[in-house]
TORKOL-4160 file (C-alpha; in steps of 0.2 Angstrom, whole numbers, padded with zeros to 4 digits, m for minus):
124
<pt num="1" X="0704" Y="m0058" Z="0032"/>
<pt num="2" X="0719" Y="m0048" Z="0035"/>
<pt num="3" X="0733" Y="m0048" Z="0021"/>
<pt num="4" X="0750" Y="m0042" Z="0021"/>
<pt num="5" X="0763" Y="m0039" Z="0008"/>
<pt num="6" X="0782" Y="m0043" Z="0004"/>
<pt num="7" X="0785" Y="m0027" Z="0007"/>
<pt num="8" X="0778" Y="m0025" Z="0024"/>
<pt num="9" X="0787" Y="m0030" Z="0039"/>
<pt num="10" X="0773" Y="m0025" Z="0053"/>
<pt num="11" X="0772" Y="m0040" Z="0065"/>
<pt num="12" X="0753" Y="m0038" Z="0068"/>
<pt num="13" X="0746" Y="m0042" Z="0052"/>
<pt num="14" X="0753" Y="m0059" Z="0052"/>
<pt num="15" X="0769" Y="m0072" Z="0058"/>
<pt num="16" X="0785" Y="m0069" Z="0048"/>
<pt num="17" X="0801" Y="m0078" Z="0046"/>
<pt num="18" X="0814" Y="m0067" Z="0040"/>
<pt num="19" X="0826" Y="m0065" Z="0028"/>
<pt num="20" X="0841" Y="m0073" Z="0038"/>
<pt num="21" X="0831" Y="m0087" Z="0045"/>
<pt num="22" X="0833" Y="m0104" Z="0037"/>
<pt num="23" X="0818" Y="m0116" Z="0045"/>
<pt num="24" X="0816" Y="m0134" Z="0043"/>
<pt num="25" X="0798" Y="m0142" Z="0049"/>
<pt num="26" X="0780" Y="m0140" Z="0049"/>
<pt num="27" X="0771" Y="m0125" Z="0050"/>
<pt num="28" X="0751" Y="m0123" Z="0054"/>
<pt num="29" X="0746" Y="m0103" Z="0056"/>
<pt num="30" X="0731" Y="m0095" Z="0058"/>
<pt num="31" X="0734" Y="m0078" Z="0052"/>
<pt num="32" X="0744" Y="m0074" Z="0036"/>
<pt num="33" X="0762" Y="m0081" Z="0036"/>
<pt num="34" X="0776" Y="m0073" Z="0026"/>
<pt num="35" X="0791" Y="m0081" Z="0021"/>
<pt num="36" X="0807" Y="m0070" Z="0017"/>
<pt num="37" X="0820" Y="m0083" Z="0021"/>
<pt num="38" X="0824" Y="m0103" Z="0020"/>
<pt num="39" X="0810" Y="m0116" Z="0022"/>
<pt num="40" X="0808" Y="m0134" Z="0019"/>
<pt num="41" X="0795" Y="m0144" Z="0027"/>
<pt num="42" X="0774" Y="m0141" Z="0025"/>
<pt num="43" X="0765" Y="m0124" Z="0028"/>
<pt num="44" X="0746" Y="m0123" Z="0029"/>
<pt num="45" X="0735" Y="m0111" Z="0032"/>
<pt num="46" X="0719" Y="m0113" Z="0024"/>
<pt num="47" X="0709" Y="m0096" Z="0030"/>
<pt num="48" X="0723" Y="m0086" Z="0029"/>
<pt num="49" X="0737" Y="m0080" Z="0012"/>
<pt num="50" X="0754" Y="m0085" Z="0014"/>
<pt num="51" X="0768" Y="m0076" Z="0005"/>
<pt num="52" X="0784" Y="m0081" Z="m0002"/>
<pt num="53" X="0795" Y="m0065" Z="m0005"/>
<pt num="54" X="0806" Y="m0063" Z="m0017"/>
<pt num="55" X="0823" Y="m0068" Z="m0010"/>
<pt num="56" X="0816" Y="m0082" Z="m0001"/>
<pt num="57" X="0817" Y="m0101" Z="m0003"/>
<pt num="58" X="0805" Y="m0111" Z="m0001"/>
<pt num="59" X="0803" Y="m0132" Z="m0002"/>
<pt num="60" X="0788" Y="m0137" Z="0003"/>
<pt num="61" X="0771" Y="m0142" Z="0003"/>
<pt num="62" X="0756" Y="m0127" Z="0006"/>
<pt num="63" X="0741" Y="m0126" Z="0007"/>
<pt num="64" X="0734" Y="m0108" Z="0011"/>
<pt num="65" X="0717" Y="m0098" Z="0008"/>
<pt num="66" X="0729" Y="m0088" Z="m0005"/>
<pt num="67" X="0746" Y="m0092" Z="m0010"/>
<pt num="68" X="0759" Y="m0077" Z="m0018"/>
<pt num="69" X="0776" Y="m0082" Z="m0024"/>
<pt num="70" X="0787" Y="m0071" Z="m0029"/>
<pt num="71" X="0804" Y="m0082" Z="m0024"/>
<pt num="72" X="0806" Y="m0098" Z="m0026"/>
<pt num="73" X="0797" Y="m0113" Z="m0021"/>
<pt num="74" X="0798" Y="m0133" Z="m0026"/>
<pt num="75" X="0785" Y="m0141" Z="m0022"/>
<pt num="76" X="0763" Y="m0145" Z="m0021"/>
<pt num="77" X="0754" Y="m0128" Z="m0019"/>
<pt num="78" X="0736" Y="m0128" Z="m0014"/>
<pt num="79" X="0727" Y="m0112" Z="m0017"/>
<pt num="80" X="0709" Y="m0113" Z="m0011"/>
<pt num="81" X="0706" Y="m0095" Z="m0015"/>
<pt num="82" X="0718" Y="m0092" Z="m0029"/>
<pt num="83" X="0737" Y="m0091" Z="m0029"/>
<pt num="84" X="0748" Y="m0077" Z="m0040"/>
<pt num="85" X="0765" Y="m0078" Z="m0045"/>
<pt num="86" X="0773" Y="m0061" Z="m0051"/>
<pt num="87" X="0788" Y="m0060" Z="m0061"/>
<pt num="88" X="0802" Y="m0064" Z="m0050"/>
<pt num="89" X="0795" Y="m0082" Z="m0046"/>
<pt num="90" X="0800" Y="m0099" Z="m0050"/>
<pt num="91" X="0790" Y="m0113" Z="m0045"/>
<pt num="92" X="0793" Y="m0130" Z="m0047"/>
<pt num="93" X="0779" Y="m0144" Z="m0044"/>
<pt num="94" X="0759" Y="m0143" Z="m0045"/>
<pt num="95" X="0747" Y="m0128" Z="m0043"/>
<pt num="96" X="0729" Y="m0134" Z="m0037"/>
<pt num="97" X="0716" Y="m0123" Z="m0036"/>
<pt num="98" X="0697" Y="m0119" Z="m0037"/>
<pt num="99" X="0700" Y="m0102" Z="m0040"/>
<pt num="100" X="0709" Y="m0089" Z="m0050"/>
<pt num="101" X="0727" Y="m0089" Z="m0053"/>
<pt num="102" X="0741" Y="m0079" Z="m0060"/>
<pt num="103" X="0756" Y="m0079" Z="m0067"/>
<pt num="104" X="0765" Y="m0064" Z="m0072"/>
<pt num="105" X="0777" Y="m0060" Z="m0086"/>
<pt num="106" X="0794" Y="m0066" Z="m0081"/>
<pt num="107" X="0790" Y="m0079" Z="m0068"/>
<pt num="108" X="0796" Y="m0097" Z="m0073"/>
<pt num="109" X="0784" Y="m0109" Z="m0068"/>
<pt num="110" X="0789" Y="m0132" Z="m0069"/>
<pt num="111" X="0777" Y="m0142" Z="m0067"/>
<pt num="112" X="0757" Y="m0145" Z="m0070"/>
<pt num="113" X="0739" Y="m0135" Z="m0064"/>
<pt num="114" X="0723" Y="m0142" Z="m0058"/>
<pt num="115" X="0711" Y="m0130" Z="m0060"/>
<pt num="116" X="0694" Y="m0132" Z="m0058"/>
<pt num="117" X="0680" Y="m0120" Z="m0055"/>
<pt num="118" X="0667" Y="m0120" Z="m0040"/>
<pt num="119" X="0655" Y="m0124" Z="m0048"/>
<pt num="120" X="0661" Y="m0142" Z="m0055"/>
<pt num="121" X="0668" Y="m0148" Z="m0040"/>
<pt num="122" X="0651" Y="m0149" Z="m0030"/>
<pt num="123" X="0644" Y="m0161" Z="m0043"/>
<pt num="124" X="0630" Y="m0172" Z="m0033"/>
């Protein structure tokens, strides 16, 4: 799985909306998704990361292999694979996830986890 970074802009390792754009509606991707602008509406992109940067503002609903925040986001945030959220972030709504997260020193973060490990949620 390829995985980009807030800090780079190169168009082949993933789809990008840019710090100017402001985007209302749905977005499905299938390669990692970086958001340096305005969104509102759903992202999802369960086998890939998607990245919210940190002059970017997001209202929405994702789900995502791997979710990093480092702007702002209100809404439900899915994790499979674990979500981050460094110091410049502030998230308002739920984190689920089977999987590690983080939250740095400095990040302000509303709202409730559900965290369960692997290994409890395949119960027979």
């Amino acid at each position: 799985m390829a995985s980009i970074s807030p800090s780079v802009s190169n168009q082949n390792s993933g789809s990008r909306l840019g710090r100017t754009t402001r985007l209302v509606g749905d977005i499905v991707a299938d390669e990692p998704l970086l958001i340096a602008g305005k969104f509102k509406g759903s992202i999802e992109s369960k086998s890939n990361e998607v990245i919210v940067a940190e002059h970017a503002e997001v209202e929405a609903d994702i789900v995502a292999a791997k979710v990093s925040v480092s702007g702002r986001v209100k809404g439900n945030v899915t994790g499979l694979k674990g979500a981050r959220f460094t110091g410049t972030a502030v998230m308002t709504g739920k984190l689920t996830t089977t999987s590690e997260f983080v939250v740095e020193k400095g990040a302000l973060f509303r709202g409730q986890v559900d965290y369960m490990s692997e290994g409890k949620n395949s119960q027979k």
